[in-house]
C-alpha positions in Angstrom: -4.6 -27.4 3.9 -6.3 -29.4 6.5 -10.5 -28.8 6.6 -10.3 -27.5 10.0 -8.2 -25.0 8.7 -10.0 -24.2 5.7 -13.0 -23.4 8.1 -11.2 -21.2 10.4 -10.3 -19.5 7.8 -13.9 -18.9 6.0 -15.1 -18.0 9.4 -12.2 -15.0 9.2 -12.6 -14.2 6.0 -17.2 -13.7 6.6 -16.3 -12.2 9.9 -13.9 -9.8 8.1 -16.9 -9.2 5.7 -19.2 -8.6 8.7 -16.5 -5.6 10.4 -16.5 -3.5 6.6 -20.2 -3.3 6.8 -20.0 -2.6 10.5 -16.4 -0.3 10.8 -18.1 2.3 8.0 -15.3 4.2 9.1 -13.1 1.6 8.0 -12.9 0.6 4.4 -15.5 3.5 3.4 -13.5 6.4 5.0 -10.4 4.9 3.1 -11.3 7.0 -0.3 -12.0 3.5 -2.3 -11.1 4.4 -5.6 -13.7 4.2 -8.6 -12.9 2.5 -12.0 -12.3 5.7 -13.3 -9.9 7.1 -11.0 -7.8 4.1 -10.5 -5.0 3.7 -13.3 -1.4 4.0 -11.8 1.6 3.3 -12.7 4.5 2.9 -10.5 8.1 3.2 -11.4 11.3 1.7 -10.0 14.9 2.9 -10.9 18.2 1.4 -9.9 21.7 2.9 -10.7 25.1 2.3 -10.1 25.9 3.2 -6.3 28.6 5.7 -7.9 25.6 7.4 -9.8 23.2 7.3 -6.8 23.9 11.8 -6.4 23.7 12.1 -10.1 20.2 10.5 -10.2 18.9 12.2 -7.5 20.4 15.8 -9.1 18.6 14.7 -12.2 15.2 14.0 -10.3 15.5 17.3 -8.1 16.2 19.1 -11.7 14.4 17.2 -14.3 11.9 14.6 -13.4 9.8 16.7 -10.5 9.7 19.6 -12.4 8.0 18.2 -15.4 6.1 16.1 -13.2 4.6 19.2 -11.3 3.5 20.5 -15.0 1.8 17.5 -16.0 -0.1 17.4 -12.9 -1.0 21.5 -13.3 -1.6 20.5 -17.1 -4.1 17.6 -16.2 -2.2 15.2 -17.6 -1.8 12.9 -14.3 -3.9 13.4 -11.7 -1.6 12.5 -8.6 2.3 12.1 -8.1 4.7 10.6 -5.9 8.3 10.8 -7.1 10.5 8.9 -3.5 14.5 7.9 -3.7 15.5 5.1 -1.6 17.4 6.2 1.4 19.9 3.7 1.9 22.2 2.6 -1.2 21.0 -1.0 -1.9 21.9 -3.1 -4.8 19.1 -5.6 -4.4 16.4 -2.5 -4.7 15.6 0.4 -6.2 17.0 3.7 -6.2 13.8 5.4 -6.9 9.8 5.0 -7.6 7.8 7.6 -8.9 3.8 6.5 -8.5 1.6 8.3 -11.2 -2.4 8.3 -11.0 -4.3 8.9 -14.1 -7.9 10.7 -13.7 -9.4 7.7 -16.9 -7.9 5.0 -19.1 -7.2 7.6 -22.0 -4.7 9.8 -19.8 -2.8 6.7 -18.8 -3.5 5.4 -22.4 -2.0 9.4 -23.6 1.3 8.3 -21.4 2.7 6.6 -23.8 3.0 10.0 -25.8 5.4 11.0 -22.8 7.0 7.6 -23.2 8.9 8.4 -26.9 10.5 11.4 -25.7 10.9 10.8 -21.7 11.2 6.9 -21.3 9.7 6.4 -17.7 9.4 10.5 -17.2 13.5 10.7 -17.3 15.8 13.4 -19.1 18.5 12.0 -21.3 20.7 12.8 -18.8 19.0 10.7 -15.8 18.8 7.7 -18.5 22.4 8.2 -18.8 23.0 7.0 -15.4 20.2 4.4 -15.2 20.6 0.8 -15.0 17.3 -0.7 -15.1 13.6 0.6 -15.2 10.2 -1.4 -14.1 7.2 0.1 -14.6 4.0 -1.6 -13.1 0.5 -0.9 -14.1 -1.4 -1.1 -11.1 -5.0 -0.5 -9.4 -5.2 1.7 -6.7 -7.5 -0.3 -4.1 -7.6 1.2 -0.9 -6.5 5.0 -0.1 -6.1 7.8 2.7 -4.7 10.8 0.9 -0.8 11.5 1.0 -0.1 14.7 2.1 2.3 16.0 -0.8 3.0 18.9 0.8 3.7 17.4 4.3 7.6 19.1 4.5 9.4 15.9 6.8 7.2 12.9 5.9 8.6 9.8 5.7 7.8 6.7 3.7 7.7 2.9 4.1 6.7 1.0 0.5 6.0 -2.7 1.2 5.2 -4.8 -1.9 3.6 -8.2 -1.3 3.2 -11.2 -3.0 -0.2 -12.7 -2.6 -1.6 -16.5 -1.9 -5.0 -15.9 -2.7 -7.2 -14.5 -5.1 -7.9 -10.8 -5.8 -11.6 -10.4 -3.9 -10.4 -12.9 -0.7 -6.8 -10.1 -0.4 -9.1 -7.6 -0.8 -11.5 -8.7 2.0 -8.4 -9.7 4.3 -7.2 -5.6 3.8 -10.8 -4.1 4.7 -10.8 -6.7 7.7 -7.5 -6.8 8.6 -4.7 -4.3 7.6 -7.1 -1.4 6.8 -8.3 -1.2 10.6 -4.1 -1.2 11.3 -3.7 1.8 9.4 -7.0 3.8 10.7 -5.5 3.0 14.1 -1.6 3.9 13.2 -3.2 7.4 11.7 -5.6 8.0 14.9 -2.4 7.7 16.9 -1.0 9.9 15.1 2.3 8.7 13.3 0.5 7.8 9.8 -0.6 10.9 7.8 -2.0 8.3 4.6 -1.4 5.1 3.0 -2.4 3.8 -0.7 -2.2 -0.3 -1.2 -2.1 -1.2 -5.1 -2.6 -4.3 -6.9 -0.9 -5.0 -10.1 -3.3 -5.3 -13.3 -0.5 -7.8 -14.9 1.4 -9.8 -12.0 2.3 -12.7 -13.8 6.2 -12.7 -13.5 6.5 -9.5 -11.8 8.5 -9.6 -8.3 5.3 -8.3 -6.4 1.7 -8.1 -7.2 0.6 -5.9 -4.4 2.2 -2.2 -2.9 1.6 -0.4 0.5 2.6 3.3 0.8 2.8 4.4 4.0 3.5 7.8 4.7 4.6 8.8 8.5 4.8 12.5 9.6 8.1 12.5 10.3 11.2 10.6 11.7 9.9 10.9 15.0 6.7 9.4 14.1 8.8 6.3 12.0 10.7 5.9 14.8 7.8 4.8 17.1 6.5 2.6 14.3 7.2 -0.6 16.4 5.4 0.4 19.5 2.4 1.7 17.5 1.9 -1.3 15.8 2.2 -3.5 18.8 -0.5 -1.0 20.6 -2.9 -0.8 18.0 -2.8 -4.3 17.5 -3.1 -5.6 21.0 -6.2 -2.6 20.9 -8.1 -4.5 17.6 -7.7 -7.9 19.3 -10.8 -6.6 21.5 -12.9 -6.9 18.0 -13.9 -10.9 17.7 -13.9 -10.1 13.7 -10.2 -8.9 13.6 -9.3 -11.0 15.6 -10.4 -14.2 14.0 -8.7 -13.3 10.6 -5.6 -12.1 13.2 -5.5 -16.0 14.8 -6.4 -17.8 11.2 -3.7 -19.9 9.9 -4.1 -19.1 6.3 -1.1 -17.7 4.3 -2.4 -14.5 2.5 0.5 -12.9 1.5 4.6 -12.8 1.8 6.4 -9.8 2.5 9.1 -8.8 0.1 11.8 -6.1 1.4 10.7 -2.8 2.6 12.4 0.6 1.4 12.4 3.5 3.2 12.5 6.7 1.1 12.1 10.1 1.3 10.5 12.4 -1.7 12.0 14.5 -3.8 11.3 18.0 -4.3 11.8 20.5 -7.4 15.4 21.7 -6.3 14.9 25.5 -6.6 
């Protein structure tokens, strides 16, 4: 990188500093989780596009019901259980997303694990192809609306160019304002962005969530984004991390999925 460069860049990354101590609203309304309330795990599934209604069956049946107990039992804080809505070989099927309260629930998972690899019955693993599970750090968060009945979500994993603390810095100065102003315009009803503990070798080493109302509020994502942004460029601190050159991240293919509910 030439030294201009690199200088354009410091001056983006300070001034991106400068708007989370300013924008309180920003990074500090955006539920930063604690060490102790930040262990997740997230799960992907792929099976056989035959399989694809047998999975799901087995989620609706299976894998949300026990999921709802372990959450009523204490024994995850947080779920989100999502099934890709397009068949797509090079993805997965579906993620669940499970938050642990401290390191000795997630550390008590692996009790679940001998019995239910990866939370699935015997008969989901029967139609399972591959399972990844991710340990991950829930970094930034606006509270997803479980109960919201149409929501929508977009999961975005990343693969990052820089170290953990500059990413971090580029999300409270940068993306995090995005989302504020997606949510104030009111298409986005919450977002969580995770980092992976372990990323060496794994596909991604970052995750968005992003969960929209409904289709009608996906559907204007485009326009939203282009008028929030064009609205931020009025900050000289967003603005300076918005012109830098500096390659922060890649984005890796997006799913959109929908979440699945206890089939009563």
């Amino acid at each position: 990188m030439k030294p201009n460069s690199i200088r354009t860049f410091g001056r983006a990354i300070a001034a991106a500093v400068a708007l989370t101590g300013v924008l309180q609203a920003g990074a500090a309304s955006a539920a930063v989780p604690g060490d102790g309330d930040a262990l997740s795990l997230i799960i992907t599934y792929q099976t056989a596009p035959a399989n694809r209604p047998a999975l799901r069956h087995e989620l609706e049946q299976s894998t949300a019901r026990e999921l709802a107990r372990w959450k009523h039992d204490g024994h995850i804080k947080q779920y989100n259980l999502l099934f890709n809505r397009y068949a797509d070989s090079d993805n997965w099927d579906a993620m669940a997303v499970l938050t642990f309260s401290t390191p000795a629930d997630l550390y008590r998972w692996r009790v679940v694990e001998r019995t239910r690899p990866a939370a699935l019955s015997g008969k989901a693993l029967a139609v399972t192809t591959s399972i990844h599970t991710t340990p991950v750090d829930a970094k930034r968060a606006e509270a997803l609306d479980a109960k919201l009945p149409n929501a929508v979500y977009v999961v975005i994993p990343y693969k990052t160019l820089v170290s953990a603390g500059e990413y971090e810095k580029y999300a409270d100065g940068y993306v995090i304002p995005q989302f504020k102003g997606w949510m104030d315009e009111g298409v986005l009803a919450g977002y969580s962005l995770y980092t992976s503990q372990f990323p060496a070798g794994r596909l991604w080493n970052a995750m968005v969530l992003l969960q929209y109302k409904d289709e009608a509020a996906l559907s204007a994502r485009e326009s939203v984004v282009a008028k929030v942004r064009e609205r931020l460029k009025s900050s000289p601190e967003w603005k300076a991390i918005s012109d830098s050159k500096k390659n922060v991240r890649t984005e890796e293919q997006v799913v959109i999925a929908d979440p699945v509910a206890v089939n009563q």
